[in-house]
C-alpha positions as a printed Julia matrix, in Angstrom:
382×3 Matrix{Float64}:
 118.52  -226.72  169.16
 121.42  -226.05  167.0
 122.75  -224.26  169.62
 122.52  -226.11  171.85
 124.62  -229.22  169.99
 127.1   -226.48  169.53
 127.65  -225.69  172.96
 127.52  -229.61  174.08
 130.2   -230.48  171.19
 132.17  -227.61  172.1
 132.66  -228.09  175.79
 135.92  -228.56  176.99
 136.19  -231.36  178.66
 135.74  -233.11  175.33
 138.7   -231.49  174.06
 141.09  -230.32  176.77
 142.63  -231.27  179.9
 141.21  -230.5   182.96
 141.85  -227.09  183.81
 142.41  -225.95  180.39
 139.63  -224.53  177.75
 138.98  -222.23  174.34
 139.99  -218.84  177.14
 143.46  -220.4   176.95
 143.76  -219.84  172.76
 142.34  -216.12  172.77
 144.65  -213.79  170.85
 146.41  -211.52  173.25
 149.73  -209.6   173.74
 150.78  -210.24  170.21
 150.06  -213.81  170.29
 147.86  -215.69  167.74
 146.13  -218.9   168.35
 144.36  -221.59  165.72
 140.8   -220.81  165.74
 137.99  -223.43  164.26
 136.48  -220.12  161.55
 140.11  -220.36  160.32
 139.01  -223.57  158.39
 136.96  -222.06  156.13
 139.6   -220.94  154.23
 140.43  -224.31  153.26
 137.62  -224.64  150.97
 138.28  -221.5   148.28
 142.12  -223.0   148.69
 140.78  -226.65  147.56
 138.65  -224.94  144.55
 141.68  -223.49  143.38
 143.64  -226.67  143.44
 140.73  -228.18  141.15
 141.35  -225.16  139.07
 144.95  -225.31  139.06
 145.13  -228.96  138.85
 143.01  -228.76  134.96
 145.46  -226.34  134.04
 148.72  -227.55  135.42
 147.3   -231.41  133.58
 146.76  -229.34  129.89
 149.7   -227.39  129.78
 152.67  -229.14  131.71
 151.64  -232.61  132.67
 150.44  -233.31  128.7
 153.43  -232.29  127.09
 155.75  -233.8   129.6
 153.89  -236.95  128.8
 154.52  -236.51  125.13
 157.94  -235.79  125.93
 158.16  -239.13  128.1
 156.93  -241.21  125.03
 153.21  -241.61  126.79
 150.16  -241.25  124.41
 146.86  -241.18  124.42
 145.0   -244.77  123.94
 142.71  -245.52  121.37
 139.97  -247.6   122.61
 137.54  -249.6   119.96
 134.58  -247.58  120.17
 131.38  -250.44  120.97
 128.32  -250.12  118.93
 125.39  -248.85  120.11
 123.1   -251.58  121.72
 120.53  -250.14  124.05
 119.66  -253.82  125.61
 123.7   -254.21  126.35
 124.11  -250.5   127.87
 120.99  -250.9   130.01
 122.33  -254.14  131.58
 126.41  -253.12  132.07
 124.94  -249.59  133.73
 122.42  -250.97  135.9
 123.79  -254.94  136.69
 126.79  -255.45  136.12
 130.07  -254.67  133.72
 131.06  -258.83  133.86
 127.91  -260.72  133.53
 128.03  -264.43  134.1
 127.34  -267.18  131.39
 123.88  -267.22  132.29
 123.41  -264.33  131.93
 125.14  -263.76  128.47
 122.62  -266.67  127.52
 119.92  -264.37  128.73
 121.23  -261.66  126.57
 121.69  -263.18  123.21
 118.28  -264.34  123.09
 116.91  -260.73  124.32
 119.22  -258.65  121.18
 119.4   -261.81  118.84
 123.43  -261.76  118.8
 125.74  -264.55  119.49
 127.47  -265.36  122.26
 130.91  -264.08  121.05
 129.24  -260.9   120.26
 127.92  -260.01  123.38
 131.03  -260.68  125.11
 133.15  -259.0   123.27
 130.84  -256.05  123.55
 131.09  -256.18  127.17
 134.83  -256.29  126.56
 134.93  -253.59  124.69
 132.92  -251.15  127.22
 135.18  -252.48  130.28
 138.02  -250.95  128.0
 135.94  -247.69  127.2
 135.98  -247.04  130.32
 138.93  -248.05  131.52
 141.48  -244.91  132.01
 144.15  -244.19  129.43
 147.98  -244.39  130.22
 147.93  -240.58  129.79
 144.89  -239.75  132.07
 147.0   -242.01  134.57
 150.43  -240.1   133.85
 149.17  -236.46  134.09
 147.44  -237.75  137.49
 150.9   -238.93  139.28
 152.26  -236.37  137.81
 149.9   -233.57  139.65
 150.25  -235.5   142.48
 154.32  -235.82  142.3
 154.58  -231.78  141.84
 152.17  -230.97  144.73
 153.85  -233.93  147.28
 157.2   -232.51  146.29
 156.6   -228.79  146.7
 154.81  -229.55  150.29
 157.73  -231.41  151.55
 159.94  -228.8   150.75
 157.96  -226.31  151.95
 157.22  -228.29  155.64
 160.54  -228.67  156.12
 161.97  -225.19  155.34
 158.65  -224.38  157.67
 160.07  -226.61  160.33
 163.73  -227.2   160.21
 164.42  -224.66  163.08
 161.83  -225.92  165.03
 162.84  -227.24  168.3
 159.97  -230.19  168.04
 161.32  -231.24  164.81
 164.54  -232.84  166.61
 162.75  -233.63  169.95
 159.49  -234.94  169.79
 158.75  -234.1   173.26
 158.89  -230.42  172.77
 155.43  -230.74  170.86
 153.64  -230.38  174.09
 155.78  -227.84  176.04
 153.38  -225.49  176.84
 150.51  -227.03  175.6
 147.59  -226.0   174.31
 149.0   -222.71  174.28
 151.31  -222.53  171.35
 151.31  -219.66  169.5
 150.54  -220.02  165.62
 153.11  -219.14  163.15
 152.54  -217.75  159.65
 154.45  -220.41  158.09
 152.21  -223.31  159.95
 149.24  -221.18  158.97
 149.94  -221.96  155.53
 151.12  -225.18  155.77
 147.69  -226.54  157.39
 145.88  -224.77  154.67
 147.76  -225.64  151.81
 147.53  -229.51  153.31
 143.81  -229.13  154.19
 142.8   -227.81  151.13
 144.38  -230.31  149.01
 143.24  -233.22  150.74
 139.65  -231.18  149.93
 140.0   -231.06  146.45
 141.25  -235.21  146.24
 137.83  -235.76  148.09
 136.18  -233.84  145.44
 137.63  -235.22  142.6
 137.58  -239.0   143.51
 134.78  -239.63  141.34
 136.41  -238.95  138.15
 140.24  -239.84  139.74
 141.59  -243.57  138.4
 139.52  -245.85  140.71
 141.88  -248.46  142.16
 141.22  -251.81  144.2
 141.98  -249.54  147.17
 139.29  -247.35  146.17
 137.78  -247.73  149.94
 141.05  -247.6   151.76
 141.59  -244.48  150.01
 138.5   -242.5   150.75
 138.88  -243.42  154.6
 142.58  -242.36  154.37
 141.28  -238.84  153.08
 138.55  -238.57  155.64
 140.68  -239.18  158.22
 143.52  -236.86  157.29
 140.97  -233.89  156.96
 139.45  -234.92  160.22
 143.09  -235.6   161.59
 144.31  -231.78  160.34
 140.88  -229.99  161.26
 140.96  -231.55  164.93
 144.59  -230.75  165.53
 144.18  -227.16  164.22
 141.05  -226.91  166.41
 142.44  -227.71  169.49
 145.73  -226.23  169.03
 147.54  -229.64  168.42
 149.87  -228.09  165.37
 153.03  -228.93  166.25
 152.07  -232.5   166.17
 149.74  -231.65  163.02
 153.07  -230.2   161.11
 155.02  -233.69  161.87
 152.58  -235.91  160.88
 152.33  -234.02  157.65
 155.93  -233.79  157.06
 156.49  -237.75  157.18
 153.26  -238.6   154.98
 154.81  -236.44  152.54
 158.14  -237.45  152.85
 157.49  -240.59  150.14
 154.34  -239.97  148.43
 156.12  -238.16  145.62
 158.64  -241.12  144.84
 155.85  -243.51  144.49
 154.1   -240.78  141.86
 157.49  -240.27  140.03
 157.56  -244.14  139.71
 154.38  -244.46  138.19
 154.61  -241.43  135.93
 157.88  -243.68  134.71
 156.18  -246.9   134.8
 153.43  -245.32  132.54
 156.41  -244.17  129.74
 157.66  -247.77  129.97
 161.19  -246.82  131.6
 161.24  -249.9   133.86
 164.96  -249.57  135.1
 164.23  -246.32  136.5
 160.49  -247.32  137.24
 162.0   -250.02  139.33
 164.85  -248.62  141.33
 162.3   -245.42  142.4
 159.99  -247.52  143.2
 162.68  -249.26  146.06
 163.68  -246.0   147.24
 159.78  -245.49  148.23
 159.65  -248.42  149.3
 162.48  -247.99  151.91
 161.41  -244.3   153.09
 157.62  -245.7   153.23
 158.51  -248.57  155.69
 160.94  -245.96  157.67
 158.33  -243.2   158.18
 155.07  -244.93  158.07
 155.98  -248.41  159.96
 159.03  -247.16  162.34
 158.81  -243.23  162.77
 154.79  -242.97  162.9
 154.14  -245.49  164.92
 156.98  -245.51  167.63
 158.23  -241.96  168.26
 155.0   -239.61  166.41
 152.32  -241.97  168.35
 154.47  -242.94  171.34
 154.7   -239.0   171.65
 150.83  -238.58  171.31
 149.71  -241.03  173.13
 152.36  -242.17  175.62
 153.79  -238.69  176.78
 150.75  -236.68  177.12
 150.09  -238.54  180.09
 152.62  -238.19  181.99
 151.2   -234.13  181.9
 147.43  -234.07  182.63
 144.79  -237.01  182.91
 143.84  -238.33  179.41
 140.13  -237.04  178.18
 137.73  -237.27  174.83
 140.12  -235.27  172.55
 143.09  -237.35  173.61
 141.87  -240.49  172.57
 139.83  -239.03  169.87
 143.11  -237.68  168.17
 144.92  -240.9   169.05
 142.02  -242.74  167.25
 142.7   -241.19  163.86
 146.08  -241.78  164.13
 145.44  -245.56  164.75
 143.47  -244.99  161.67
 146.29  -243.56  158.99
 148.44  -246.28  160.91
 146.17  -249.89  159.88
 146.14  -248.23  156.72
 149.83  -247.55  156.72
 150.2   -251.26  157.04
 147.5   -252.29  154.62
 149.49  -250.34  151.94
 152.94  -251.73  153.24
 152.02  -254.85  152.73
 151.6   -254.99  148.77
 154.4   -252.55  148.28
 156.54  -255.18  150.09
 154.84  -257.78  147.92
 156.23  -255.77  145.1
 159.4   -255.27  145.98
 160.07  -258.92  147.11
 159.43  -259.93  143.6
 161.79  -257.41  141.93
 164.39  -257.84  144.1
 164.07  -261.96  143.79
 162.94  -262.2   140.25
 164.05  -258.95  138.86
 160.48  -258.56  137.38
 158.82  -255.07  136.5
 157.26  -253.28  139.19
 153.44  -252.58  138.99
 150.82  -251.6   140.93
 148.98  -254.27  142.17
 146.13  -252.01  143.45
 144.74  -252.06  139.75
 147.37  -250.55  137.18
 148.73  -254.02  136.14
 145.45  -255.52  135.5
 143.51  -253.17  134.16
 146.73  -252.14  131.43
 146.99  -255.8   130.78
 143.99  -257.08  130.54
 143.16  -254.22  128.37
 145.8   -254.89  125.82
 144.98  -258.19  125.46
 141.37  -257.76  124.91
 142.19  -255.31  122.29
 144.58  -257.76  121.15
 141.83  -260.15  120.83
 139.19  -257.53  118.71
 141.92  -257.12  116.09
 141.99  -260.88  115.53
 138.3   -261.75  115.49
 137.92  -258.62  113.1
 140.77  -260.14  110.57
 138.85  -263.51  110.9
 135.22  -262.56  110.85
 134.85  -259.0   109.38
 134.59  -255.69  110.48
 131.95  -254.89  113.3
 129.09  -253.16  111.96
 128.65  -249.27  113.88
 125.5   -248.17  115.34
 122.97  -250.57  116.52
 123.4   -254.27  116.82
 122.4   -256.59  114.09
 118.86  -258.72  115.02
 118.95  -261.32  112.22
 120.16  -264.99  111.2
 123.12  -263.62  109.47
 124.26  -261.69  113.06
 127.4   -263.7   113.26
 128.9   -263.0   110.09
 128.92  -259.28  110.76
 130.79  -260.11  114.2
């Protein structure tokens, strides 16, 4: 049976012009094709990003931060309450006013009590400013290097200046060591951000984000697949061509140096809206999905490819439009850049509810550790 769906997903009609199939991309005279086993490599190469990553974040990425003025936070630790933990894990982390009701008369605590316990364990586990910096900054150093690296890899490529050339010839276009690595290095990052996005800072675009990485990895696995790597190398090559100003703005929005936190942040701003909004969509996708036409009849792999590139694109505008939002109100009101996907709320919100704990605990007392108080005299321990 397994077989069987092999050889149906594998035909190829699905994923080549008429006239064309996998006989076309066998190694011979000296030439070397993509092949689909070559993925596999991808996965030991994401493993040791994970690997890398915990070691590049301990010994660069934490000093730098201490060298940028960036320090760990020190949350107010919440006391124990077994009734509280049980409801924030399994209902909710903001319960309503009813529901605080409902709790006060279940632990015997006041209303001021249990919301400022549920305060205090939003802010437990919100991230710190350095988890956040030695993130961007991972992310700046590996954006960085890979843009460097695809465009040494490409700069004397012939496709690089003329879009068209990405199909002369196609699908047989023989694989270069240097786009070898490139796809791997690429694929196997994207791996290891899939595999660490549960304990990555979870944003408002927490969604968009996971779809974005889905559809790269299925975006670089199809291309390689089918041979589409000339195309593969420029899509790359423009996604990374901004990413690593936006992380160098936040790893200087996190060490409070808003001057240079701002003006960064522009220059993304102005490469993002160049490559994502005017050199994606209307000469990368015009080339994909206009040109290819004009060649053989369009078929599944065509519009399948196409597809995921319509994909990266809603999402390119999705992000475009808040990072416009942004910059419209710097530029107009000179006001500090933040990131409205979560950063400014959560660092915020979080400083004033600390804010808050320091003055009830000068007015009322000290909050007692361990578990919570169940008697008449509750409030005066609050």
């Amino acid at each position: 049976m397994l077989s069987g769906l092999s050889d149906w997903f594998w035909r190829e009609r699905l994923w080549f012009p008429e006239g064309l199939g996998w006989a076309d991309l066998e190694d011979r005279d000296g030439r070397v094709y993509a092949k689909a086993h070559d993925l596999w490599v991808a996965l030991p190469i994401a493993v040791v990003f994970l690997i890398i990553r915990q070691i590049f974040e301990r010994t660069v990425a934490t000093p730098l931060a201490s060298l940028f003025g960036v320090k760990e936070t020190v949350r107010l630790k919440v006391p124990h309450n077994p009734t509280l933990e049980s409801y924030y894990c399994n209902m909710t982390k903001n319960p309503t006013q009813t529901s605080i009701a409902s709790l006060c008369k279940q632990t015997g605590c006041s209303e001021r009590h249990v919301q400022r316990w549920f305060r205090r364990r939003r802010n437990q586990d919100r991230p710190s400013l350095l988890k956040r910096f030695r993130e961007a900054s991972w992310r700046f150093t590996f954006y960085l290097l890979a843009f460097i690296a695809g465009l040494a890899a490409l700069i004397d490529k012939p496709w690089l200046y003329d879009l068209k050339e990405m199909w002369q010839g196609f699908p047989v276009l023989t694989l270069l060591p240097s786009q070898y690595w490139y796809y791997m290095i690429e694929l196997g990052f994207y791996g290891s951000l899939l595999f660490s996005v549960a304990s990555d800072v979870k944003r408002k675009d927490f969604k968009e984000q996971i779809v974005h990485h889905v559809a790269t990895i299925l975006l670089i696995s199809f291309s390689w697949c089918v041979n589409y790597i000339r195309a593969g190398t420029l899509i790359m090559l423009v996604h990374d061509s901004s990413d690593y100003f936006l992380e160098s703005a936040k790893m200087f929005n996190y060490a409070g140096w808003r001057n240079a936190c701002n003006y960064i942040f522009i220059v993304f701003a102005a490469i993002f809206i160049i490559t994502r909004l005017v050199i994606f969509p209307f000469w990368i996708i015009y080339c994909t999905w206009v040109y290819p036409v004009t060649m053989y009849e369009p078929f599944f792999g065509y519009y399948f490819f196409n597809g995921l590139l319509m994909t990266l694109q809603c999402l390119h505008i999705f992000w475009a439009v808040l990072i416009i939002r942004m910059a419209i109100r710097f530029l107009t009101h000179n006001e500090k850049v933040d990131d409205e996907r979560s950063d400014k709320d959560e660092t915020d919100e979080s400083e004033e509810e600390e804010e808050c704990d320091k003055k009830d605990l000068k007015k009322n007392g000290p909050v007692q550790n361990g578990h919570a108080v169940h008697n008449n005299n509750h409030s005066k321990t609050e």
